[in-house]
SEMARDO-114433 format. One record per residue (C-alpha): residue number from 1; residue in one letter; chain; y negated, z, x negated. Coordinates in Angstrom, 1 decimal, decimal comma, padded with zeros to 4 digits. Layout:
<sites>
 pos code unit     yy     zz     xx
 NUM    A    A      Y      Z      X
...
</sites>
This chain:
<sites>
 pos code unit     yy     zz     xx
   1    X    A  000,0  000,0  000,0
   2    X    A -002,1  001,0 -002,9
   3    X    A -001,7 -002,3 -004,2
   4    X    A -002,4 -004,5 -000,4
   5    X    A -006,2 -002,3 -000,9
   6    X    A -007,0 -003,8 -004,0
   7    X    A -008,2 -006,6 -002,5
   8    X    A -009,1 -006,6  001,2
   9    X    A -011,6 -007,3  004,0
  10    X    A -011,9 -005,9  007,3
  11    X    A -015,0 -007,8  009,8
  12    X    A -014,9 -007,5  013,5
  13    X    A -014,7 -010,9  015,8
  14    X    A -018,4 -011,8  015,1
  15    X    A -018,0 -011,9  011,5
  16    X    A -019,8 -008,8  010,6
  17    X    A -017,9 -007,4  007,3
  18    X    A -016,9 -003,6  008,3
  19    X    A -015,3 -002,8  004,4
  20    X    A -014,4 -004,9  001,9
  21    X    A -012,4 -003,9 -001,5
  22    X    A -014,4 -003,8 -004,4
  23    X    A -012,5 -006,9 -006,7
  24    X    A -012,9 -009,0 -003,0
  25    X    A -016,4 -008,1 -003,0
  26    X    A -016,8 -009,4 -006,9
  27    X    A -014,6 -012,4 -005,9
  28    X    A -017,1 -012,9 -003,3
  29    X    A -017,0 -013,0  000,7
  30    X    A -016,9 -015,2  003,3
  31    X    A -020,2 -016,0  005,2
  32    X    A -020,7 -014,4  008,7
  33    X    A -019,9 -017,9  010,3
  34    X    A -017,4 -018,5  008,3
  35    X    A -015,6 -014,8  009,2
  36    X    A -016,6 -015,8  012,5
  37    X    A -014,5 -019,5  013,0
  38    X    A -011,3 -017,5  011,1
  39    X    A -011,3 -015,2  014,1
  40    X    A -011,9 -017,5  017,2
  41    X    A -009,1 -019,5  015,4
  42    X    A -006,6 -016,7  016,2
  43    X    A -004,1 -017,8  014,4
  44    X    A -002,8 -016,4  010,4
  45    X    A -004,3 -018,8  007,8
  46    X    A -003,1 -018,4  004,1
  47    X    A -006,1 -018,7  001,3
  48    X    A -006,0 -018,7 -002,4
  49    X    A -008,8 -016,7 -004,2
  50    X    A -009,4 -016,0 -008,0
  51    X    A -011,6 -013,1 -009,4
  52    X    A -013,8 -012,9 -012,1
  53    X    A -011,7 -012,0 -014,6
  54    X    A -009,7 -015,6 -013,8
  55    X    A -006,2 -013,8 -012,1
  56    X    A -005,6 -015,6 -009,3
  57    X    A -004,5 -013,7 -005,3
  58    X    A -003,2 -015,0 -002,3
  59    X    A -005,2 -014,1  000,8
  60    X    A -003,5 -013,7  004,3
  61    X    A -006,1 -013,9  007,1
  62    X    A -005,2 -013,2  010,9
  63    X    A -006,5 -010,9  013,8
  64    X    A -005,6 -007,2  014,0
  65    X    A -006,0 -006,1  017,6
  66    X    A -006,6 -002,3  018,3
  67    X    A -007,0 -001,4  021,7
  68    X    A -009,6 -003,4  023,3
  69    X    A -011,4 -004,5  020,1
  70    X    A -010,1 -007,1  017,7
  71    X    A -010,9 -007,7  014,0
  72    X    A -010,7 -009,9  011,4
  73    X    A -008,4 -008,5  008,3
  74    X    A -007,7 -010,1  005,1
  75    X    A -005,0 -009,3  003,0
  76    X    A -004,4 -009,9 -001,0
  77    X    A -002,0 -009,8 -003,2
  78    X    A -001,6 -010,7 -006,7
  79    X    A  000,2 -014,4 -008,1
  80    X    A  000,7 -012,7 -011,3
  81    X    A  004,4 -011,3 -010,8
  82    X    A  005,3 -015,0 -009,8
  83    X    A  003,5 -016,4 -013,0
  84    X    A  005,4 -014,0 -014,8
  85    X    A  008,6 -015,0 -013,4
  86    X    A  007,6 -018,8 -013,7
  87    X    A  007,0 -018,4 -017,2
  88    X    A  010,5 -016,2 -017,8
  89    X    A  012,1 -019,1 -016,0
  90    X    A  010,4 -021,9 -018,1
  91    X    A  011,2 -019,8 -021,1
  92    X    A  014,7 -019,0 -020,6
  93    X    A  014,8 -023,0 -019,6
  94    X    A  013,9 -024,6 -022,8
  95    X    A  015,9 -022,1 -024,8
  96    X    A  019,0 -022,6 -022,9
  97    X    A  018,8 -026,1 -021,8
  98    X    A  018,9 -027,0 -025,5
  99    X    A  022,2 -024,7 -026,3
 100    X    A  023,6 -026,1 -022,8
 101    X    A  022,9 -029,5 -024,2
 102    X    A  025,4 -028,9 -027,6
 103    X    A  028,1 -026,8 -025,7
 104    X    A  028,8 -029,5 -023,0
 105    X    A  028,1 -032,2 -025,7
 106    X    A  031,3 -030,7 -027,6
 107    X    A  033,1 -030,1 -024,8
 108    X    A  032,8 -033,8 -023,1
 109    X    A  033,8 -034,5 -027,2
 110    X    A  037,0 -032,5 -026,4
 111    X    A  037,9 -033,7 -023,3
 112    X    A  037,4 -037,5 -024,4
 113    X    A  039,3 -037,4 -027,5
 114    X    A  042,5 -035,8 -025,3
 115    X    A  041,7 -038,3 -022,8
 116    X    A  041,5 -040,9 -025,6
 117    X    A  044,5 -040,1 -027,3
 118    X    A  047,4 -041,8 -025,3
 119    X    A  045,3 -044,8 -026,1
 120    X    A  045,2 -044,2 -030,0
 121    X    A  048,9 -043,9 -029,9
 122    X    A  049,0 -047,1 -028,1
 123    X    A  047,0 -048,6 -030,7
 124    X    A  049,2 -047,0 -033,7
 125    X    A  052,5 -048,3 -031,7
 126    X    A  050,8 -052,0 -031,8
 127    X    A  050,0 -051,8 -035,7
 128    X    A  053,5 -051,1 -036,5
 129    X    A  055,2 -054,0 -034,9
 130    X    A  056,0 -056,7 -037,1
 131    X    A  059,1 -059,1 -036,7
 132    X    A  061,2 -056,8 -038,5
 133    X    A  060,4 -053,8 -036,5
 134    X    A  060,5 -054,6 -032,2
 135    X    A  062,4 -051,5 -031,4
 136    X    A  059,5 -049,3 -031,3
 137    X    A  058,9 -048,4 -028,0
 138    X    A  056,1 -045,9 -026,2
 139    X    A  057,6 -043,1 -024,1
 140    X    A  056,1 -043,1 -021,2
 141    X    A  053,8 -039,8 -019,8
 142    X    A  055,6 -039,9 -016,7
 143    X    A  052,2 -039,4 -014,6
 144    X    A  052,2 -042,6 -012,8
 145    X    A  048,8 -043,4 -013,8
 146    X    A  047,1 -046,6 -015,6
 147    X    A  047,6 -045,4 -018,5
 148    X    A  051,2 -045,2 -018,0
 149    X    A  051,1 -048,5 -016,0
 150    X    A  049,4 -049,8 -019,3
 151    X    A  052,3 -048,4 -021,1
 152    X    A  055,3 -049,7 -019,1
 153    X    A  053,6 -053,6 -019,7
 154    X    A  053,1 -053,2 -023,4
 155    X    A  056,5 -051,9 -024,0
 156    X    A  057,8 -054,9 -021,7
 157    X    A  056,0 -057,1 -023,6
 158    X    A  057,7 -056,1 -027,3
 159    X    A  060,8 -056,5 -025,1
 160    X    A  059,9 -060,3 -024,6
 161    X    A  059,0 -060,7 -027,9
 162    X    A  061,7 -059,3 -029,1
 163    X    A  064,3 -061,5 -027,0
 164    X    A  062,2 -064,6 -028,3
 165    X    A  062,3 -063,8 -031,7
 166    X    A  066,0 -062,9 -031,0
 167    X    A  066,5 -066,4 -029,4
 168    X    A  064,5 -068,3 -032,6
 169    X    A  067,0 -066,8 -034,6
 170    X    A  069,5 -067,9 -032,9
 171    X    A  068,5 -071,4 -032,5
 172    X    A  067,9 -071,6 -036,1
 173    X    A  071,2 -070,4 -037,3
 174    X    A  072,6 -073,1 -034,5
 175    X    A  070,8 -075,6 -036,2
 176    X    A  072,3 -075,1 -039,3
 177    X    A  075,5 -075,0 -037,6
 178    X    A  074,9 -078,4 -036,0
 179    X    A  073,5 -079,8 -039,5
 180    X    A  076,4 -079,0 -041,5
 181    X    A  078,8 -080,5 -039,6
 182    X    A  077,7 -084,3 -040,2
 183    X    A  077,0 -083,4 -043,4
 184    X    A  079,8 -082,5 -044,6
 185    X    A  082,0 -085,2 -042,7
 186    X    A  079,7 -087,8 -044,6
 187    X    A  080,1 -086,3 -047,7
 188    X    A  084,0 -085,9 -047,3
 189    X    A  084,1 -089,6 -046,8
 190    X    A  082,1 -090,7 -049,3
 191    X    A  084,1 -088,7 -051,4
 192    X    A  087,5 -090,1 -050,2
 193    X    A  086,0 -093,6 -050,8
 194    X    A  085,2 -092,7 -054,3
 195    X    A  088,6 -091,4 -055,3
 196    X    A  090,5 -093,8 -053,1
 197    X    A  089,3 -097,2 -052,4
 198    X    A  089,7 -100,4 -054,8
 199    X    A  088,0 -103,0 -053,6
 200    X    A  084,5 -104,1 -051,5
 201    X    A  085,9 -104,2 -048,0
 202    X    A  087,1 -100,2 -048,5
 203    X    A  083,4 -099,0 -049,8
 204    X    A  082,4 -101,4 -047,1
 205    X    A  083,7 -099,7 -044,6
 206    X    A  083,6 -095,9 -046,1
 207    X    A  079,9 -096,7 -045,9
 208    X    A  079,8 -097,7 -042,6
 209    X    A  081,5 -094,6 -041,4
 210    X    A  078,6 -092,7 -043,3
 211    X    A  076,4 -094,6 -041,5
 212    X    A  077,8 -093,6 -038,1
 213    X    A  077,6 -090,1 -039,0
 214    X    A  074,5 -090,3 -040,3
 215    X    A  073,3 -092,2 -036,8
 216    X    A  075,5 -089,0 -034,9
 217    X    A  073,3 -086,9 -037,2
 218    X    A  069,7 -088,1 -036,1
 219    X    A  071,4 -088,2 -032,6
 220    X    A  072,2 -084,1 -033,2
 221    X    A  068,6 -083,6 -034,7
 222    X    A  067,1 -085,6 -031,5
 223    X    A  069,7 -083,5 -029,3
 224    X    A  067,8 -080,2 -030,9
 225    X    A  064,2 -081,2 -030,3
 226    X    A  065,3 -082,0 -026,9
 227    X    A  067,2 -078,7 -026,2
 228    X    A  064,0 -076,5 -027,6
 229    X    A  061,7 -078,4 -025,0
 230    X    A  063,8 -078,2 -022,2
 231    X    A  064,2 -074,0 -022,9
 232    X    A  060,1 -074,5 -023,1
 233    X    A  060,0 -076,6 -020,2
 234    X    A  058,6 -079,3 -021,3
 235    X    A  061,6 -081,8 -020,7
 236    X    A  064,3 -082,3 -018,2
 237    X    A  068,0 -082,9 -019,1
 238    X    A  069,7 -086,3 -017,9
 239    X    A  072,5 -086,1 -015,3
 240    X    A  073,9 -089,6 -015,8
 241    X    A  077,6 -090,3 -015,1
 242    X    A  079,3 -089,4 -018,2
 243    X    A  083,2 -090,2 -018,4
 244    X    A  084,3 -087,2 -020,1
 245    X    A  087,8 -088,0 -021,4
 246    X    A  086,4 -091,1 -023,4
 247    X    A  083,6 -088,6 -024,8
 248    X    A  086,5 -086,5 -026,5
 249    X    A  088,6 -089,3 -028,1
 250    X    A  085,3 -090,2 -029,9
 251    X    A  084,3 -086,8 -031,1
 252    X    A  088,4 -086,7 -032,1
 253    X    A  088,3 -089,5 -033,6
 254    X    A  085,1 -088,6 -035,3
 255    X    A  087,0 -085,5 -036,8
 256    X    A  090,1 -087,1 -038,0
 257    X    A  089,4 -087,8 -041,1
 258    X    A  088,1 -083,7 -041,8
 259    X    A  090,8 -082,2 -040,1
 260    X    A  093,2 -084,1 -042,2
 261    X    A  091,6 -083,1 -045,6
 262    X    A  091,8 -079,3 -044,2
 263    X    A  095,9 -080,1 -043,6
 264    X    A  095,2 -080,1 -039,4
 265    X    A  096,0 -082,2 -037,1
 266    X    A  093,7 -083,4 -034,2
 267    X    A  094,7 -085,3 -031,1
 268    X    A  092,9 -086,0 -027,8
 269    X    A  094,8 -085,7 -024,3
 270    X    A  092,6 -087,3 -021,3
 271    X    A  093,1 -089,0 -018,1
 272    X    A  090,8 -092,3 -017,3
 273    X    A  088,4 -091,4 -014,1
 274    X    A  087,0 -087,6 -015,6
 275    X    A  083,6 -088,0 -014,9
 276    X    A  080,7 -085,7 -014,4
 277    X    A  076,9 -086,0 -014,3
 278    X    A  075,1 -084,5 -017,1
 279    X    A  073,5 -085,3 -020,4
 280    X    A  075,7 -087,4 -023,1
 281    X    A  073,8 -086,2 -025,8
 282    X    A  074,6 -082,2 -024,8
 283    X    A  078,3 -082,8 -023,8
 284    X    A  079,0 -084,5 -027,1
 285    X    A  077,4 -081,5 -028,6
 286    X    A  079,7 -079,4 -026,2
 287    X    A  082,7 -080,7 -027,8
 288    X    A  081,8 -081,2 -031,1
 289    X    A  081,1 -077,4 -031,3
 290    X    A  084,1 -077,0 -030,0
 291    X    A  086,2 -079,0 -031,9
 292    X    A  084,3 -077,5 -035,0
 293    X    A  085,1 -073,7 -034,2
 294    X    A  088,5 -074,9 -033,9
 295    X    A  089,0 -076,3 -037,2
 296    X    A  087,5 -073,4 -038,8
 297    X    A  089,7 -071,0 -037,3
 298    X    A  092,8 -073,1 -037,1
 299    X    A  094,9 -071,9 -040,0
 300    X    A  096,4 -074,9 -042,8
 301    X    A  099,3 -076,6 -041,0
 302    X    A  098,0 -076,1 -037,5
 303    X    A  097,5 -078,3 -034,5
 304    X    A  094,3 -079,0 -032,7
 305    X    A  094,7 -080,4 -028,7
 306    X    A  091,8 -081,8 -027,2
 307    X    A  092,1 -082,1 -023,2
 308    X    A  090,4 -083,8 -020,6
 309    X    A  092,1 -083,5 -017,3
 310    X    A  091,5 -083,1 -014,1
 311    X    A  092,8 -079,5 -012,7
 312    X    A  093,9 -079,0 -009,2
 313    X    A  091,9 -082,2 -008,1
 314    X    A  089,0 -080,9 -009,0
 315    X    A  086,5 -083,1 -011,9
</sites>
């Protein structure tokens, strides 16, 4: 209460100033008119005041009705508590903000590098695949999320790779296989003509059988290129009626002369009419496959039957 007197006024409904605090007095009052209109109005008006010596009040004016008689009070009280607190709060504001600032700098830090991390061990997987090493895998988290998801596609993708890589291997130690073959029949019959023959028309013709394998050899090397753009897509494989039994008296009688230096004998067994639809070129690589396997796991002395039949009149 002491403190509501420091600064007050109390006039009656004409204006007329009844007592005034000293520091309101200083601050300076109202003119009569003035008093006056604030107590027609009738209603509480809020008013800012500051004193000589510069601190600064908040002045609540209404009508204070005793009896019969009304009058006009005013009301002070100091802004200096909330300046005080204002000045705490901008205090406290720019110390802490500032220590705020680091922590949940360090802490978003934190949280990103854990977040981060699946990722880096992503990235370390993916460094240390090379063609010699595709059965790294990630383990997946097990939380079902992208990353996961992200996961499960790069670990399906070393599994492609790895079946590719896998398949050019596999292709490449097939083309050797094919390679050889001719090879060596055309060396194994120059050879034979060498030792053997005595006159023109036996080179003669020792050379023309080179020449037939060495035309069967661009034929296998054409037969590749084909089969790697057909697994690519790029080409479609003939199916052109190919009579089958007179397919595997050639490659036989393509053999003969091998199989007998290796002490085997080959012999074709067909029926006229076997025919399927298909590619020549990949069915003569059929059978001379077989054939070869044959011969190299056909013991010295042994026999080698090649068949074409029909079975249970079926082609």
């Amino acid at each position: 209460m002491r403190r509501l007197r420091r600064i007050f006024l109390l006039a009656d409904n004409e204006g007329n100033v009844l007592e005034v605090s000293e520091l309101y007095a200083k601050a300076g009052v109202e003119p009569r008119e003035a008093l006056k209109r604030m107590a027609e109005q009738r209603r509480p008006l809020w008013r800012e005041m500051r004193a000589p010596d510069g601190a600064r009040y908040v002045l609540r004016t209404g009508v204070l009705v005793e009896g019969r008689k009304e009058y006009l009070l005013s009301v002070g009280r100091t802004l200096a508590d909330n300046e005080r607190v204002l000045d705490r709060a901008t205090r406290t504001y720019y110390v802490v903000t500032p220590i705020l600032i680091v922590i949940f700098s360090l802490l978003g830090w934190w949280i990103a590098g854990r977040a981060l991390q699946p990722l880096n061990d992503v990235a370390a997987a993916a460094s240390q695949i090379t063609g010699t090493n595709l059965k790294l895998r990630i383990p997946a988290r097990a939380t079902g999320d992208e990353l996961d998801h992200l996961i499960e596609r790069f670990n399906g993708m070393v599994d492609r790779l790895e079946h590719s890589l896998i398949q050019a291997r596999q292709f490449s130690a097939d083309v050797s296989h094919e390679l050889r073959t001719p090879l060596t029949t055309i060396r194994g019959e120059l050879e034979v003509a060498l030792m053997t023959a005595k006159d023109k028309e036996e080179y003669q013709e020792a050379i023309a059988q080179a020449v037939e394998e060495a035309d069967r050899l661009a034929k296998v090397v054409r037969a590749l290129l084909q089969l790697s753009q057909a697994e690519s897509g790029q080409v479609t494989l003939a199916r052109d009626a190919v009579d089958v039994g007179e397919l595997v008296e050639t490659v036989v009688e393509r053999f003969a002369v091998q199989a007998e230096a290796m002490d085997q004998v080959m012999r074709a067994e067909t029926n006229a009419g076997v025919v399927v639809r298909g590619d020549k070129l990949q069915l003569d690589r059929l059978v001379t496959n077989l054939l070869t396997n044959a011969m190299k796991y056909t013991p010295t002395g042994g026999r080698i039957l090649a068949v074409a039949k029909v079975v249970e009149g079926r082609r």
